[in-house]
C-alpha positions in Angstrom: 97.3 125.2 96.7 93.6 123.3 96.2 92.6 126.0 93.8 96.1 125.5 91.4 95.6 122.1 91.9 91.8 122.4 90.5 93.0 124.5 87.9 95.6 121.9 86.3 93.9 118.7 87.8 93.6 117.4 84.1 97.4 117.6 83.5 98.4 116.7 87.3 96.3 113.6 87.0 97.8 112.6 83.4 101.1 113.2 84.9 100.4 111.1 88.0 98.8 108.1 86.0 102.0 107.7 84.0 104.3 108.1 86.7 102.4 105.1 88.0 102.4 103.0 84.4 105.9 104.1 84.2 106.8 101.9 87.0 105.4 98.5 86.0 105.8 99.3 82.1 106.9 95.8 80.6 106.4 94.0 83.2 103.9 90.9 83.1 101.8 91.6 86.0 101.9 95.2 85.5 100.3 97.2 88.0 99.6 94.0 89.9 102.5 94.8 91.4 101.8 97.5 93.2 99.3 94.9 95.5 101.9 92.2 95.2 105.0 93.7 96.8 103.7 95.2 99.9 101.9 91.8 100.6 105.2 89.6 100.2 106.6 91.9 102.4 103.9 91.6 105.0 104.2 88.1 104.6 108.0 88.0 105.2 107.8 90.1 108.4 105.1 88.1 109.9 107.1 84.8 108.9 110.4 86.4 110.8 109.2 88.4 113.5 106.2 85.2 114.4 107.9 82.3 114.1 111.7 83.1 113.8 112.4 85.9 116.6 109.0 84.9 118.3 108.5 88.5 118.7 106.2 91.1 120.9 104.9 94.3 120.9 105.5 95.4 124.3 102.3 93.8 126.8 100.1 93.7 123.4 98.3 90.2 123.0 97.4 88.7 119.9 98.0 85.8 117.4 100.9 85.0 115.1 101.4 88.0 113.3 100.4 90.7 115.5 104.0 92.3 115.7 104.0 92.2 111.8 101.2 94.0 111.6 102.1 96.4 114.2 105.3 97.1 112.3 103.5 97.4 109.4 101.0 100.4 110.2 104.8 102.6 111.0 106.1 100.7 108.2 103.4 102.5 105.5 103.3 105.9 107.1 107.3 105.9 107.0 107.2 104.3 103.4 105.1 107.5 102.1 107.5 110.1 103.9 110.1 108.1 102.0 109.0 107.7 98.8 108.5 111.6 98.9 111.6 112.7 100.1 113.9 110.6 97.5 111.9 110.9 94.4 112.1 115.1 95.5 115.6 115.7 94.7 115.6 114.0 91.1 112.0 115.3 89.8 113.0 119.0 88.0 116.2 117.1 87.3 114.7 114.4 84.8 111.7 116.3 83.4 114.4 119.3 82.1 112.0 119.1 79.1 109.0 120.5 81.3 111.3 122.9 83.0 112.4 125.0 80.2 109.0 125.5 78.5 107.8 128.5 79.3 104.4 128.3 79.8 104.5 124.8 81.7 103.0 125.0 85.4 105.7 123.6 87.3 103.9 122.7 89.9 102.2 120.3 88.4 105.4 118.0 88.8 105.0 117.9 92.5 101.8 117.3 92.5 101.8 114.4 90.3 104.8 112.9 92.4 102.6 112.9 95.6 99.9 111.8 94.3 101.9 108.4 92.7 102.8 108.4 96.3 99.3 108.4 97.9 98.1 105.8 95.3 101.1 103.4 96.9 100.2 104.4 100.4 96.4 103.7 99.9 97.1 100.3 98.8 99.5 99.1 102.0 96.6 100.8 103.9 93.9 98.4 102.3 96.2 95.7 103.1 96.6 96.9 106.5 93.3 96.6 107.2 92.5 93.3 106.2 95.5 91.9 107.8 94.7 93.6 110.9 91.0 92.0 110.7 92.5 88.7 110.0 95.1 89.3 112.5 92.9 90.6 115.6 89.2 90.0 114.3 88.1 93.3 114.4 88.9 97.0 113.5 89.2 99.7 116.6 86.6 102.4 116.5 89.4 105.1 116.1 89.7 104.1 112.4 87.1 106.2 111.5 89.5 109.4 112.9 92.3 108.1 110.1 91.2 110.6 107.0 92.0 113.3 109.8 94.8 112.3 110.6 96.6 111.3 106.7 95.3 115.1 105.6 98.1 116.7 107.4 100.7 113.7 106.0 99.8 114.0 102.9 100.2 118.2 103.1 103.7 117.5 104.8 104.8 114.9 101.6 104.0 117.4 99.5 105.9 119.6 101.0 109.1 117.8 101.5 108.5 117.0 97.8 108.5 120.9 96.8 111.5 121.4 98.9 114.0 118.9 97.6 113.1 118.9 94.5 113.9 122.9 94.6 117.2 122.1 96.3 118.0 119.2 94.1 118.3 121.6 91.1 120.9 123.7 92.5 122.6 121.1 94.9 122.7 117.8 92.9 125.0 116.0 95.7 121.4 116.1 97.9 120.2 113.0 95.8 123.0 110.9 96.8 122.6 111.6 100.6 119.0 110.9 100.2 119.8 107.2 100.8 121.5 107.6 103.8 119.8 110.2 105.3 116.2 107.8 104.9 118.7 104.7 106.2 119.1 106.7 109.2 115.6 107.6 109.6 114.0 104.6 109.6 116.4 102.9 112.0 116.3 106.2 114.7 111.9 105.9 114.5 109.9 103.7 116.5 109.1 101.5 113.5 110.4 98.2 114.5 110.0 99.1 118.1 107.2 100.6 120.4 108.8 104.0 121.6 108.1 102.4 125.0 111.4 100.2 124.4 113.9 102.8 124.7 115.1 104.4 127.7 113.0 106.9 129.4 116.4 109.2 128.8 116.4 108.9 125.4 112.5 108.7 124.6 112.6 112.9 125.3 115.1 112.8 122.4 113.4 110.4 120.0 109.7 112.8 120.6 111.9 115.2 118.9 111.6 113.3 115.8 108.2 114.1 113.6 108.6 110.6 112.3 108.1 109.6 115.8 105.2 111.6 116.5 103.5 110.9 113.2 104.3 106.8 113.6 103.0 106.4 117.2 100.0 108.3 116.6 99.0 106.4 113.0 99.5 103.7 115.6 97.2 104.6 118.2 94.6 104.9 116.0 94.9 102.0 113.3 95.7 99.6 116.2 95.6 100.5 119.8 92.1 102.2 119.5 93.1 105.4 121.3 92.3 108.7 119.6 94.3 111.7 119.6 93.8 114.2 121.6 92.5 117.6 119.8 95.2 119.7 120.9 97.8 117.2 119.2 95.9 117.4 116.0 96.0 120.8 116.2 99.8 120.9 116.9 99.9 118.7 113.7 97.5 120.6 111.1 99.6 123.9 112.2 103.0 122.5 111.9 102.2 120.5 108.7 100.7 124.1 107.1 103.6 126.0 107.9 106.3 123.5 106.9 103.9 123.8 103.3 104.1 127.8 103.2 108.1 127.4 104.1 108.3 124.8 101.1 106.4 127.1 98.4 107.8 130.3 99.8 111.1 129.0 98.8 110.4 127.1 95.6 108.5 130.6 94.0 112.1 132.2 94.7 114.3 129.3 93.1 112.2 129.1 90.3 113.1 131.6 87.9 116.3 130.1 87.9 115.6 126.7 87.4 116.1 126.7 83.4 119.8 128.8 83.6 121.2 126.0 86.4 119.6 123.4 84.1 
């Protein structure tokens, strides 16, 4: 993957630059935007959960805004897993163009769809950061762990990317479940709630949930200042490489038959 990636970089990063233009083309602000939007919505959430629900992260002290911010660090890492998964089933789809050249490297597509999607994630992360200094005055030590632990996120993305993009060709109904499916994701992850708020019985259900997993430890380390253990980053690194040779296994056998479906 890192050398096909080195050997199209020029074309993945043209590709992912005007994905990115494409988005705020015509608009005044232009890519302005992409700072603006997720610091209204910070704003909102500390506004409602501060002063209109007076809200609490479990025993958690802090000022007016801690639970936004809380909510926020789930918030960016489910945002990214999002953004991946819905933009996956449409991507061969719109670029038919691309699909039935034959010398185009289709993989280039994914590539520059993940990497729109890191350039979105990066930002809410800056702004999770100085909300969170603003917030608690300081940053926990366990930051510095962070690149370690959005490596393996960023592999799984991909992935997810590869895969329903692949399916998406063959299956077009997948993009209008998409919706739901991510309606019903975020509401069954601990992203406006600490795991610790659900019933012990059905906590061993929701650690079933990668979003879980992945949410409460992006949490522990951007906010609680506990590090994760080595044997979970393990657990993480192997699952996130497998799910990636699973997704590129079965996009080199769908392939070949993009261009007669489409």
């Amino acid at each position: 993957m890192v050398k096909y990636f080195l050997n199209n970089k020029t074309l993945i990063l043209k590709l992912a630059k005007r994905d990115i233009d494409s988005k705020y083309k015509g608009s005044l602000m232009g890519g302005f935007w992409a700072i603006v939007n997720p610091v209204i919505m910070l704003c909102v959430y500390s506004f409602v959960f501060s002063e209109v629900f007076k809200a609490k992260w479990g025993t958690l002290e802090g000022g007016k805004g801690t639970f936004a911010v809380v909510l926020f660090a789930g918030l960016i890492i489910f945002n990214f897993l999002a953004e991946c998964l819905s933009r996956g089933p449409v991507l061969f789809t719109s670029n038919v163009n691309y699909v039935k050249k034959v010398v185009f490297p289709l993989g280039c597509l994914p590539f520059s769809i993940v990497l729109s999607a890191i350039f979105n994630f990066l930002i809410s992360f800056v702004i999770l950061i100085v909300a969170e200094l603003i917030v608690f005055g300081t940053l926990p030590f366990t930051v510095l762990y962070f690149p370690l632990f959005i490596v393996p996120l960023f592999i799984i993305g991909f992935s997810l990317i590869v895969i329903f993009s692949t399916i998406g060709v063959f299956f077009r109904d997948i993009a209008q479940a998409i919706p739901i499916i991510i309606t019903f994701l975020m509401f069954l992850s601990p992203i406006f709630y600490p795991l610790s708020a659900i019933p012990k019985s059905f906590q061993d259900i929701m650690v079933c949930n990668p979003l879980a997993f992945l949410i409460e430890n992006a949490r522990d380390i951007l906010i609680f200042g506990r590090s994760i253990p080595v044997e979970k980053y393990a657990m993480l690194y192997t699952a996130s490489f497998i799910f990636l040779a699973v997704a590129m296994k079965i996009f080199k056998s769908a392939k070949k038959g993009f261009a007669d479906v489409l």
